[in-house]
C-alpha positions in Angstrom: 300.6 172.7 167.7 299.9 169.5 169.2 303.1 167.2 170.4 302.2 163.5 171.0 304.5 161.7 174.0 304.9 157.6 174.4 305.3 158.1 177.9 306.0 154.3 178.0 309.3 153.9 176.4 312.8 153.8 177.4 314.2 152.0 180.4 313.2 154.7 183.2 309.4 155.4 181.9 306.7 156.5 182.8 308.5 158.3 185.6 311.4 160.2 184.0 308.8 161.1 180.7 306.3 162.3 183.3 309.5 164.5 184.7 310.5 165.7 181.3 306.8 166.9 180.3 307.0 168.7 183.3 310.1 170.4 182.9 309.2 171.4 179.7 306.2 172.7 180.8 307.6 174.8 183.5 310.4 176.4 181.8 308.4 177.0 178.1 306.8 180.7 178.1 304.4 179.2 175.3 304.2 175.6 175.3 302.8 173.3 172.8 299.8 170.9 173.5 300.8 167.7 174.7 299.3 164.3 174.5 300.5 161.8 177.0 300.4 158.3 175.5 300.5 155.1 178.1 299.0 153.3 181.0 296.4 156.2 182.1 296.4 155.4 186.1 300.1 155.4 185.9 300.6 158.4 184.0 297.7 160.2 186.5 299.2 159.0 189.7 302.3 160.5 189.1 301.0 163.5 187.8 299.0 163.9 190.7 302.2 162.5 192.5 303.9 166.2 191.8 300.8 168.2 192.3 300.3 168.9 188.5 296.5 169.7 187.4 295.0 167.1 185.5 293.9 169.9 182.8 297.1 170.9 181.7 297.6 167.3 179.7 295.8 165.2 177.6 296.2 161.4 178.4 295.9 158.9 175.7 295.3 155.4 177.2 297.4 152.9 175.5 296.7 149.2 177.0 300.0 147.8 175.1 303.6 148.9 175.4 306.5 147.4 172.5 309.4 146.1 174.1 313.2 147.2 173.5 313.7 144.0 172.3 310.7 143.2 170.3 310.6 142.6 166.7 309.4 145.9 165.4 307.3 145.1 162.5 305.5 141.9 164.2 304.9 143.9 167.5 303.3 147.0 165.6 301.2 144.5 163.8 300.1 142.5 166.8 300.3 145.2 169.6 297.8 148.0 167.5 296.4 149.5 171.1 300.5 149.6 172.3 302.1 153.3 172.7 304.0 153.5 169.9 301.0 152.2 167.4 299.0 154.5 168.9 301.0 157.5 168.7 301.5 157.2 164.3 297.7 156.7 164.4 297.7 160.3 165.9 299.9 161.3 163.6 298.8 159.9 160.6 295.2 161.2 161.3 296.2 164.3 162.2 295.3 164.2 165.1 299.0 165.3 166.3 301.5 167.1 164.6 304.8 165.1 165.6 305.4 161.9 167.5 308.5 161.4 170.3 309.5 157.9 172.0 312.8 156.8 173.6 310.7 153.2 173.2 311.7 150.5 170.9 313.7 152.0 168.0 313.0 149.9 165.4 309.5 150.1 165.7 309.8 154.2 165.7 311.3 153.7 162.4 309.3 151.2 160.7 305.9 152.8 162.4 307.7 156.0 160.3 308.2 154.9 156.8 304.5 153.1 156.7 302.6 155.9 158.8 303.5 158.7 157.3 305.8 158.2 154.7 308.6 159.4 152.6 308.7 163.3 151.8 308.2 163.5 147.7 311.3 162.4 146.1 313.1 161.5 149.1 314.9 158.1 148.4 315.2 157.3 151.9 315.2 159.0 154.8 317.6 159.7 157.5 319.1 160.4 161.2 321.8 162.4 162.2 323.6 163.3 165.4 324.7 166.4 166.8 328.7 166.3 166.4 330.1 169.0 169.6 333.3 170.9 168.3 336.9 171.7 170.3 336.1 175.4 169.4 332.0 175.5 170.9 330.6 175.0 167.8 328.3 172.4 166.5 328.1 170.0 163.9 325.9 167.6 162.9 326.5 164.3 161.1 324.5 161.9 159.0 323.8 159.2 158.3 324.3 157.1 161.6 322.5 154.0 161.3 318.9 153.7 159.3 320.8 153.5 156.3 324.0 151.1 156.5 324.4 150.9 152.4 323.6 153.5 150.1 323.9 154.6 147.0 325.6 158.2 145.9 322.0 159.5 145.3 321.0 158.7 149.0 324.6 160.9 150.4 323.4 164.0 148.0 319.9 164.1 149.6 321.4 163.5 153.4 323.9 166.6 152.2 320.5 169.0 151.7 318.5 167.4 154.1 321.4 168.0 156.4 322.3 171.8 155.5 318.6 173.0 156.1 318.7 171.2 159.5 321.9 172.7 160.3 320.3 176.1 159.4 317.0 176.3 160.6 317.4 174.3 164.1 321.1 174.8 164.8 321.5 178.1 163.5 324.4 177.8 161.6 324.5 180.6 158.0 325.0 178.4 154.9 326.6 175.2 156.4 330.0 173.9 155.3 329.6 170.0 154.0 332.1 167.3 153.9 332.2 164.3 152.5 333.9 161.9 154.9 336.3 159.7 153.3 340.1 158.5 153.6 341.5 161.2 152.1 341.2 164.8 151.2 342.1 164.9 147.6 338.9 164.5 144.9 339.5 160.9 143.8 339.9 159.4 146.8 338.1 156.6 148.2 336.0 154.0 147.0 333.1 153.4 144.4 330.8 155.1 146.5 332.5 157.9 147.7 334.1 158.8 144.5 330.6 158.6 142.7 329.6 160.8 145.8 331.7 163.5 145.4 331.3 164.2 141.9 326.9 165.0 142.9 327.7 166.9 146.0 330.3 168.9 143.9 327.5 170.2 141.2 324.7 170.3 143.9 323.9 174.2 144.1 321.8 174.0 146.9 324.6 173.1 149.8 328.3 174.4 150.6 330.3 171.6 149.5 334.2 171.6 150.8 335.3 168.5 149.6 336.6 165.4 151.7 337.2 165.6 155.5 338.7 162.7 157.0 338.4 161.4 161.0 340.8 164.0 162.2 338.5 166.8 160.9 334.9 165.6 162.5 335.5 167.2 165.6 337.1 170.5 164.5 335.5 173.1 162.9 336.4 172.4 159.5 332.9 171.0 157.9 329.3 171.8 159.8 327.7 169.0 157.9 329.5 165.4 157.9 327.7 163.0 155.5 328.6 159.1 155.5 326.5 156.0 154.8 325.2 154.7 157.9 327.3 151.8 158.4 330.3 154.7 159.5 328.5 157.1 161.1 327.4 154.8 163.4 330.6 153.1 164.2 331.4 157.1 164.8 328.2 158.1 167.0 329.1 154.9 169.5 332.9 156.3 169.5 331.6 159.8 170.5 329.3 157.9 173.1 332.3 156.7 174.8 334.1 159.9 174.7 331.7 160.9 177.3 331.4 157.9 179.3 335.3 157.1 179.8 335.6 161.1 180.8 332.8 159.9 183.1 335.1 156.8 184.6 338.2 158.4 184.8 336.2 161.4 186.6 337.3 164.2 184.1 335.9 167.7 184.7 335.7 169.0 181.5 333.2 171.3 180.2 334.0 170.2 176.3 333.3 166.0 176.9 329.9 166.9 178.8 328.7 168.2 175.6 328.6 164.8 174.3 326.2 164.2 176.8 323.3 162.8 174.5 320.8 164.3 177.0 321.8 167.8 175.8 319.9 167.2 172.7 317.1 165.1 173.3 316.8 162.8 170.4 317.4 162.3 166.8 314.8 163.0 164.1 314.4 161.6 161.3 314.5 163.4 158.5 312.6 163.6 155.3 309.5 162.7 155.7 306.6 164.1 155.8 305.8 164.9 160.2 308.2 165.6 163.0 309.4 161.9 164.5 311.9 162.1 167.6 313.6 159.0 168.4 315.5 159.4 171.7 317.7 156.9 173.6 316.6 153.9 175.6 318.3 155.4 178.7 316.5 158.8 178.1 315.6 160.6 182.0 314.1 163.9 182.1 316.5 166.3 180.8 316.4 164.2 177.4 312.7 164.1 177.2 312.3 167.4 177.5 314.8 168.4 175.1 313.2 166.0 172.8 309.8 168.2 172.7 312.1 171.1 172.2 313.1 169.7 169.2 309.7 168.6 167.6 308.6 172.2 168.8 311.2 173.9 167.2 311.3 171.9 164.1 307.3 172.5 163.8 307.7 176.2 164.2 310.4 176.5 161.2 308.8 173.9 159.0 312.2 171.9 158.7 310.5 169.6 156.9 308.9 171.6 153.9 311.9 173.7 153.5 313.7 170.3 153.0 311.1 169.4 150.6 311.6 172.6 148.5 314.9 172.3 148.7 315.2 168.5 147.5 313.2 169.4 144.3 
C-alpha cells in the first residue's frame, strides 16, 4: 500500500505535513508506505529537523507548487513538475495507490476527474462531510460542493455511494438515508427533489426513510443526508461556524469540538476509480494525519469497488 503526500499544500506546509507524516508514523502499528511530494531540501531538513531517519520516507522532488488561488486547470497544465501534478502522475501510473493534498482544491478535483477518472457508470462523482450528532453518533452528508446542480440520477448514486461509505469507514449497519428537503411528506419539494424521491424510494440497495428537513441533520434521525451541492455546502460552512463561534465565546463543550474539521482529516471524493483526499487549506498536523488514516482505511476495505458493485 503506497500513500502519496503533497507536502506543499495548505497554508502551514511543509512543516505541519512533515508533523502529520510523523504522527502517523508513530502512532500506526503497521503503516503504509509513504511518498513525500515537494521541495526535497525542505522536506529533508525538517525531517532531519526532528531526528527522523531519512529511510523511513520516500521523497518525491517537485520543483512547482499550485497556489490556493490559481486557476486549477491552467496551473495543472502549465505547472506539470508542481506537487499536485506530480502526485496524479503517481497515481495514474500506479505508481501510488491514493493521492492526499490540503493544496489548491480545484486543482485536486480537476487533476481527479482527468487522472483517473470516473468509476463505471458513475455520472459524477462526489464529496461528503462527516455530520457529528447531539447523541455521539455520526453522520455523513453529501453532496457539499463539486456538484452545485444535479439531476435526480446524480442524488440516487450519492445515496449508494454514501451508504457503503457510511458502512465500511464509519461503521455504521445498513445506514438510514434521507432525502433533505422542506418538508417530510412524499410530494414535497421541488422538481428535483420530488423526481428524487420517487428513485431513492425503489432503490434496493440503500435504507431509504423519506424526507428529513434542517431540524433533523444533526439528530440521529438519517445516517446518510443527500442534497445537491449548492445546499450542502451552504450547510457544511454553517457547521464550520458552529465550531468557531463555540471557539469565540470560549464554550467548553465536548459535542461542538467534534465539528472540529481536524478530527477527520479530509474529504474524499468518491466514485472514482483511486483514493483522493482533499483536506482544508488550514490543515496542521492532526488533519494530515487523519487524512492518511482515511486513504489507509479506505484502501484496506476497498470503498471504492464495493461502491462500484453496488452502483451496477
Amino acid at each position: 500500500m503506497v500513500i502519496a503526500i503533497d507536502m506543499m499544500g495548505g497554508d502551514f506546509a511543509p512543516l505541519e505535513a512533515v508533523k502529520g507524516v510523523l504522527q502517523y508514523h508513530q502512532e500506526e502499528k503497521s503503516p503504509a508506505e509513504l511518498l513525500l511530494i515537494g521541495h526535497q531540501p525542505a522536506i529533508h531538513e525538517l525531517l532531519t529537523g526532528h531526528k527522523v531517519p531519512q529511510d523511513l520516507f520516500r521523497i518525491i522532488h517537485a520543483e512547482q507548487v499550485i497556489g490556493m488561488h490559481e486557476h486549477p486547470t491552467k496551473a495543472l497544465k502549465e505547472k506539470q513538475q508542481s506537487s499536485i501534478a506530480i502526485g496524479f502522475h503517481l497515481l495514474a501510473s500506479g505508481k501510488a495507490d491514493a493521492f492526499i493534498s490540503a493544496g489548491n482544491t480545484g486543482a485536486m478535483l480537476v487533476g481527479t476527474l482527468f487522472s483517473i477518472k470516473a468509476l463505471e457508470g458513475v455520472i459524477r462523482p462526489t464529496i461528503s462531510t462527516i455530520i457529528p450528532k447531539e447523541n455521539g453518533c455520526t453522520g455523513l452528508l453529501l453532496d457539499v460542493g463539486l456538484n452545485a446542480d444535479c439531476k435526480p440520477e446524480q442524488l440516487n448514486q450519492f445515496a449508494v455511494m454514501g451508504s457503503v461509505y457510511a458502512q465500511l469507514i464509519l461503521g455504521i449497519d445498513n445506514p438510514k438515508v434521507g432525502l433533505i428537503n422542506v418538508g417530510e411528506e412524499e410530494g414535497k419539494g421541488n422538481i428535483l427533489a420530488q423526481a428524487t424521491y420517487s428513485l431513492l424510494k425503489e432503490n434496493t440497495h440503500i435504507r431509504f426513510i423519506g424526507n428529513i428537513e434542517g431540524r433533523d441533520i444533526l439528530i440521529d434521525k438519517a445516517d446518510v443526508m443527500v442534497c445537491e451541492g449548492f445546499t450542502g455546502n451552504i450547510l457544511l460552512k454553517f457547521a464550520e461556524s458552529l465550531y468557531e463561534v463555540s471557539h469565540r465565546k470560549q464554550i467548553k463543550d465536548g459535542y461542538f469540538e467534534r465539528f472540529n474539521f481536524e478530527n477527520y482529516g479530509g474529504t474524499p471524493i468518491l466514485g472514482v476509480a483511486k483514493p483522493v483526499v482533499i483536506g482544508h487549506g488550514i490543515s496542521k498536523s492532526k488533519a494530515f494525519k487523519n487524512m492518511i488514516l482515511v486513504a489507509q482505511k479506505m484502501l484496506e476495505k476497498d470503498v471504492l469497488g464495493k461502491m462500484k458493485e453496488e452502483l451496477q
